[in-house]
DSSP file (Angstrom, degrees, kcal/mol; ACC not computed):
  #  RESIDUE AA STRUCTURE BP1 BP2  ACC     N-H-->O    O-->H-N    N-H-->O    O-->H-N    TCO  KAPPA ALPHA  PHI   PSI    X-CA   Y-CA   Z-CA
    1    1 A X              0   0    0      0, 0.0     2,-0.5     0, 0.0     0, 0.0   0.000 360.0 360.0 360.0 135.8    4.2   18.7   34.7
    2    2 A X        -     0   0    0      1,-0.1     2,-0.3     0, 0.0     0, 0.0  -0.737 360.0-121.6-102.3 119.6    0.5   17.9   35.0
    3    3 A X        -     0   0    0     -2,-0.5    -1,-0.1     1,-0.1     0, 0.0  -0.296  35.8 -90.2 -83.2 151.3   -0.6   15.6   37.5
    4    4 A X        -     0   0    0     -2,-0.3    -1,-0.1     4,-0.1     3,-0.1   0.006  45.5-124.4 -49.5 115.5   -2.6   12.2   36.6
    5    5 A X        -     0   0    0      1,-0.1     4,-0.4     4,-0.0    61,-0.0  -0.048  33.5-103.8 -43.4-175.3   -7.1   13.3   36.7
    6    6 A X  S >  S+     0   0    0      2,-0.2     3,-3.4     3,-0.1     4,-0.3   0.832 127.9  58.1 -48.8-103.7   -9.1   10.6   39.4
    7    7 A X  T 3> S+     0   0    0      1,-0.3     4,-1.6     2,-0.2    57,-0.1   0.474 101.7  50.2  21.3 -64.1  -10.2    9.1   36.2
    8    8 A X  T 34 S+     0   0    0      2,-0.2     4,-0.4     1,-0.1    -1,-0.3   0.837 114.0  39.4 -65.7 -52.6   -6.9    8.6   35.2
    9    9 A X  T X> S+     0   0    0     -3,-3.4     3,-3.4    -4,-0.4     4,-2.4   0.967 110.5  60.8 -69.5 -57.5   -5.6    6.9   38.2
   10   10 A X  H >> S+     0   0    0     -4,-0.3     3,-3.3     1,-0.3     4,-2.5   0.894 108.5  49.5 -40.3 -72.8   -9.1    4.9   38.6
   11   11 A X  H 3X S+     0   0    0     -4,-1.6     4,-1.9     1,-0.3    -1,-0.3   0.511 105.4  50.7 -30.1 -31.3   -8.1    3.4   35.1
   12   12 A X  H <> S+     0   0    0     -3,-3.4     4,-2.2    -4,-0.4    -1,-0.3   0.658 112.5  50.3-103.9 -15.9   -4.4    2.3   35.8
   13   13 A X  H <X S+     0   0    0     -3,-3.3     4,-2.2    -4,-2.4     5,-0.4   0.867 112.9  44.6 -71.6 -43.9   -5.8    0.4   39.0
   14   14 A X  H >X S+     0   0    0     -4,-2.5     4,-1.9    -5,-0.4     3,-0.7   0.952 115.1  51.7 -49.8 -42.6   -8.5   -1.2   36.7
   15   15 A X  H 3X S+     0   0    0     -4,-1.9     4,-1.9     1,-0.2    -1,-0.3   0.920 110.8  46.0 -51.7 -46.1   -5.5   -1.8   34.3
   16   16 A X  H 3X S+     0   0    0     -4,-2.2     4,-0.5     1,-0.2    -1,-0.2   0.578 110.2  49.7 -72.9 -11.1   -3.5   -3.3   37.0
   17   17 A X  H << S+     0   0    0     -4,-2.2    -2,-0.2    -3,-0.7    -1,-0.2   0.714 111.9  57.8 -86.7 -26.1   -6.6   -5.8   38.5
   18   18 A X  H  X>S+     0   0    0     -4,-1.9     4,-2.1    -5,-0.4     5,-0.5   0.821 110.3  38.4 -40.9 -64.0   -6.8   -6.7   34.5
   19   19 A X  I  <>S+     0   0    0     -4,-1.9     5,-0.8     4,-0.2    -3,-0.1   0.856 118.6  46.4 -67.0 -41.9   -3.1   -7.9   34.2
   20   20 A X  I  <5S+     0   0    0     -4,-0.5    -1,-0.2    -5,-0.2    -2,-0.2   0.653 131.7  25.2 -80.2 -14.5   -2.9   -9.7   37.7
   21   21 A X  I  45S+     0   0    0      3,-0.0    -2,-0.2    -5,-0.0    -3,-0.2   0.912 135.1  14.9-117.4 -24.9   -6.0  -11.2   37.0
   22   22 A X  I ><5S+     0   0    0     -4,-2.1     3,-5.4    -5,-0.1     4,-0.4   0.736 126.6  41.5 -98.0-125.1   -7.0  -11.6   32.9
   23   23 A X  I 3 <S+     0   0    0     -5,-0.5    -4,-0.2     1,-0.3    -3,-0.1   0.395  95.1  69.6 -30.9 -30.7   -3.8  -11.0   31.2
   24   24 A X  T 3 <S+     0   0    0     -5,-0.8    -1,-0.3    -6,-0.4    -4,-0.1   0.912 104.8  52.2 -64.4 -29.0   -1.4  -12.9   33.4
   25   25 A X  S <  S+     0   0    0     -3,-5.4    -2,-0.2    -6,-0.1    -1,-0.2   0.863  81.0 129.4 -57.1 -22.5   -3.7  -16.4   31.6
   26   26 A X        -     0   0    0     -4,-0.4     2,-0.5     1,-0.1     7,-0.2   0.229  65.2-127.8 -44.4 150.1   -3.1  -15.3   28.3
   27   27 A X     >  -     0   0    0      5,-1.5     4,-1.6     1,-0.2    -1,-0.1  -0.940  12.4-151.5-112.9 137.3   -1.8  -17.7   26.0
   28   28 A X  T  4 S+     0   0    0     -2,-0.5    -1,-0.2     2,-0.2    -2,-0.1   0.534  94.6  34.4-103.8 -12.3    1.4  -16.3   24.3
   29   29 A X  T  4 S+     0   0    0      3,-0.1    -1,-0.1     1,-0.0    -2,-0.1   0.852 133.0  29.0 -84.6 -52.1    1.2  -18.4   20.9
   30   30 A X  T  4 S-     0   0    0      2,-0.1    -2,-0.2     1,-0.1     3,-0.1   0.774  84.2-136.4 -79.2 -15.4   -2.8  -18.3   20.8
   31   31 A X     <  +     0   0    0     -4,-1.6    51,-0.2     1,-0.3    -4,-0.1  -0.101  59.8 134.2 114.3 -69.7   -4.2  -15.5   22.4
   32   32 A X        -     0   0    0     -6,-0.2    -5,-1.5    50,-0.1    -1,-0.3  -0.162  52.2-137.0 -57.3 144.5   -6.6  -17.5   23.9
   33   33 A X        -     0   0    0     -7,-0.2     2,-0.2    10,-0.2    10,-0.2  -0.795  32.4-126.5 -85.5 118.4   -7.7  -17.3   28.2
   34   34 A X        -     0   0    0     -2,-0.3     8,-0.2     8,-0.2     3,-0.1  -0.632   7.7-130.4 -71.2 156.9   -8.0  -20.7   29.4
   35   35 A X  S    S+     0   0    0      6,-1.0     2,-0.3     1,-0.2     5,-0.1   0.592  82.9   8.4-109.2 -16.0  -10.9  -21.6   31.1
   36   36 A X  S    S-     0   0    0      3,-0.9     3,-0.4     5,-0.1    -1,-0.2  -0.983  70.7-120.6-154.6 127.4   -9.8  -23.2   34.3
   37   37 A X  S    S+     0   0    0     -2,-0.3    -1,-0.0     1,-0.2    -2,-0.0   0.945 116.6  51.9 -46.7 -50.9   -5.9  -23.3   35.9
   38   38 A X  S    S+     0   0    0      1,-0.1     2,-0.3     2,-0.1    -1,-0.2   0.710 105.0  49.7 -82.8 -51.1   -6.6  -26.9   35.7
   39   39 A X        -     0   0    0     -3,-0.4    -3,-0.9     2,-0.1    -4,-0.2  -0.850  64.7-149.4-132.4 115.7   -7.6  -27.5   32.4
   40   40 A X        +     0   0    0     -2,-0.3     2,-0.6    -6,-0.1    -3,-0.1   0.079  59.9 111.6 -84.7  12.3   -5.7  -26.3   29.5
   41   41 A X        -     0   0    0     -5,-0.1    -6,-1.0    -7,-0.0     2,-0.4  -0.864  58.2-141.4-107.3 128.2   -8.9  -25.8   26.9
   42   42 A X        -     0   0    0     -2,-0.6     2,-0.3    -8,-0.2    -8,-0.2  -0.843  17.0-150.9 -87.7 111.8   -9.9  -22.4   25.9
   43   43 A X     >  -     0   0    0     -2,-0.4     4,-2.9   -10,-0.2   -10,-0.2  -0.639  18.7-125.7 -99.8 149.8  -13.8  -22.3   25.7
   44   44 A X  H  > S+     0   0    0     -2,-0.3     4,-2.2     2,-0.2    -1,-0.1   0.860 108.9  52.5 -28.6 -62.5  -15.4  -19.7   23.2
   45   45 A X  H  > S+     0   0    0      1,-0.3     4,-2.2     2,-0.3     5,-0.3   0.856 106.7  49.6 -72.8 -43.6  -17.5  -18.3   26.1
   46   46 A X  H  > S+     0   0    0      1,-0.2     4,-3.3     2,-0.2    -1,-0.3   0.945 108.9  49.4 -49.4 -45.7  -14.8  -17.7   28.3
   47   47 A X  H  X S+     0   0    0     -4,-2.9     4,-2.9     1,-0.2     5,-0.3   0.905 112.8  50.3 -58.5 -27.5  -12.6  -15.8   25.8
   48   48 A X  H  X S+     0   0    0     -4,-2.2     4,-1.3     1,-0.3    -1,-0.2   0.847 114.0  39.8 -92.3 -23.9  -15.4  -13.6   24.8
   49   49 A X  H  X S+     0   0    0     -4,-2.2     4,-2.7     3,-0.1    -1,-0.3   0.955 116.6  46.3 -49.2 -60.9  -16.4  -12.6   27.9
   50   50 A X  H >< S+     0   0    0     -4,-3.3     3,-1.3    -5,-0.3     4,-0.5   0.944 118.2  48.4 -56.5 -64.2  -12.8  -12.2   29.6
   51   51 A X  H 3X S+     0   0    0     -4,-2.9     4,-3.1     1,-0.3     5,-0.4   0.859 102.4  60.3 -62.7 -38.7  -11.5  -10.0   26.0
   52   52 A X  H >X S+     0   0    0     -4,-1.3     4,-3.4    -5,-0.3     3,-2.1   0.954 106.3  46.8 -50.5 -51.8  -14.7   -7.6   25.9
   53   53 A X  H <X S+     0   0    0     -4,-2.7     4,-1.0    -3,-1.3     5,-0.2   0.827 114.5  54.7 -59.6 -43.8  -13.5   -6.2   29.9
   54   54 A X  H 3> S+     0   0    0     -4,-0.5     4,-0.5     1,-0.2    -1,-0.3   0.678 104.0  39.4  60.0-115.5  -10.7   -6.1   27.9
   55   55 A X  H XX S+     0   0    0     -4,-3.1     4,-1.0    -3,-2.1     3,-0.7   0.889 109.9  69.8 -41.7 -65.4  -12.1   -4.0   25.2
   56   56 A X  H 3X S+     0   0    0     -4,-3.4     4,-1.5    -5,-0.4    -2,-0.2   0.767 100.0  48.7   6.1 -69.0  -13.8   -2.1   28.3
   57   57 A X  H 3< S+     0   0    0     -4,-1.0    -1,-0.2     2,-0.2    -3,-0.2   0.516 108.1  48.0 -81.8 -31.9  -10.6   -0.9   29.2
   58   58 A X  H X< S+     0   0    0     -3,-0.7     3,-5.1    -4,-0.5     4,-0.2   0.919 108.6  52.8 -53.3 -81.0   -9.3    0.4   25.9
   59   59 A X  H 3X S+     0   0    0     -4,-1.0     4,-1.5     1,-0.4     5,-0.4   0.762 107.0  56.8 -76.0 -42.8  -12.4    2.3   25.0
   60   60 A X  H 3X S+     0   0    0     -4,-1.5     4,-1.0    -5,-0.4    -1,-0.4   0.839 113.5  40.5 -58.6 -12.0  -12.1    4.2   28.6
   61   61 A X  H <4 S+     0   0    0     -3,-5.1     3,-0.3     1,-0.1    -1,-0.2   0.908 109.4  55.3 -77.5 -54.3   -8.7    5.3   27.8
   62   62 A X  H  4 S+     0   0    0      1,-0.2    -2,-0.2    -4,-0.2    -1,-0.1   0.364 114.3  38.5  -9.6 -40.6   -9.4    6.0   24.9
   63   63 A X  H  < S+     0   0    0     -4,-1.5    -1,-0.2    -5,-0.1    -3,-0.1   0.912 124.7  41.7 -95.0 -71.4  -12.4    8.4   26.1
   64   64 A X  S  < S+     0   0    0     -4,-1.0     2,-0.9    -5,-0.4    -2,-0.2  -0.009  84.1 147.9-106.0  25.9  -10.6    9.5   28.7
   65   65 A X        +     0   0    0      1,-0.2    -1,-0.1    -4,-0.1    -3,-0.1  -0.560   7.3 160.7 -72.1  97.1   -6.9   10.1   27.3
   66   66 A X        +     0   0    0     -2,-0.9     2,-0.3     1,-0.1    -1,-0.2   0.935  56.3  21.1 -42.0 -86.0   -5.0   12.6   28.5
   67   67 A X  S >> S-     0   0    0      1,-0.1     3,-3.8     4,-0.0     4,-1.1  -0.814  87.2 -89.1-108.8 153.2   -1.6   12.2   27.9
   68   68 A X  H 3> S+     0   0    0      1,-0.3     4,-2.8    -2,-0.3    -1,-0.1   0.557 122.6  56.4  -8.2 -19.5    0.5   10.2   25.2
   69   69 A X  H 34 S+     0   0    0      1,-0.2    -1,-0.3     2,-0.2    -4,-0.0   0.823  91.6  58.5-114.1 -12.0    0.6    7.5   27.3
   70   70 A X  H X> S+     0   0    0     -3,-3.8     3,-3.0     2,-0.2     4,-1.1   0.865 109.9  59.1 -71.3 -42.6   -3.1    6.8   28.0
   71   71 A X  H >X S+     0   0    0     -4,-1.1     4,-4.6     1,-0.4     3,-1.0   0.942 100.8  49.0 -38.2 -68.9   -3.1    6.4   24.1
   72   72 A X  H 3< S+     0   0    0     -4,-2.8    -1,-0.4     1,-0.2     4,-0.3   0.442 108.4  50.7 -86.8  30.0   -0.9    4.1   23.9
   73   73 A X  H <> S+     0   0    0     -3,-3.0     4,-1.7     3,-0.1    -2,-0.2   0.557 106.8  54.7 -96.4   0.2   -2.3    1.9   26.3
   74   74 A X  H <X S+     0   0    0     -4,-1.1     4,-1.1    -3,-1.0    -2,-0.2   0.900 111.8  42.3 -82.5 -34.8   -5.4    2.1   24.9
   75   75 A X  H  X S+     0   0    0     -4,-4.6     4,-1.2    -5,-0.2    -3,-0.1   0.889 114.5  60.0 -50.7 -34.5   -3.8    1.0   21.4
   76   76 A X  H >> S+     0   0    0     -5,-0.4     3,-0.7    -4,-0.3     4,-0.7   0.983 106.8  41.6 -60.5 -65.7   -1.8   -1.6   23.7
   77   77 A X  H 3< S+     0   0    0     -4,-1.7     4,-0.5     1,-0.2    -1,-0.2   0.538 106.7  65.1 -77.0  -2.8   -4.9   -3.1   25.0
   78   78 A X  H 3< S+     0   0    0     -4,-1.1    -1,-0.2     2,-0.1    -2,-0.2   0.792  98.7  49.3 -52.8 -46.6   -6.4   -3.1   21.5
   79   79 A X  H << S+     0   0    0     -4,-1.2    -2,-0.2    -3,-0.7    -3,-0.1   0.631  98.1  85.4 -89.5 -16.2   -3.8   -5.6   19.8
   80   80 A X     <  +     0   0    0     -4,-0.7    -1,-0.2   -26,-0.1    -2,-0.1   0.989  63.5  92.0 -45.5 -76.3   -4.7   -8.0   23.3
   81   81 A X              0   0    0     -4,-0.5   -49,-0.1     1,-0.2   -33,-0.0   0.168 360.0 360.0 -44.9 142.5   -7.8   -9.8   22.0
   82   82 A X              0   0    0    -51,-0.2    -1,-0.2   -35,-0.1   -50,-0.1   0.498 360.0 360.0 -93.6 360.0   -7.0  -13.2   20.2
């Protein structure tokens, strides 16, 4: 069994600061990042920023996919964006 590159590991923290920070807003009918905790309206600006890091994150598994399993997370974090 082949152990996990730097690279690899760097990636699954950035994935995990993503989720706890990003992905935990996500709105599960629209898609859409709200813009504020407070305030329940999803601004343009916000989303497009927050979904490119997002995007980021794929293309660096993508890049830098190893195993099966970086793959699909990059495909996983593909289907994210609203």
């Amino acid at each position: 069994m082949r152990s996990r590159s730097n690279s690899g590991v760097k990636l699954d923290s950035y994935a995990r600061t993503l989720q706890q920070t990003i992905l935990c807003q996500q709105d599960p009918v629209t898609g859409l990042l709200p813009g504020d905790e407070k305030l329940p309206h999803a601004w343009v600006r916000d989303n497009v920023y927050c979904i490119l890091s997002v995007w980021a994150l794929s293309l660096a598994y993508r890049k830098n996919a190893d195993r099966d399993e970086d793959k699909a997370k990059a495909y996983e974090l593909e289907q994210v964006g609203p």
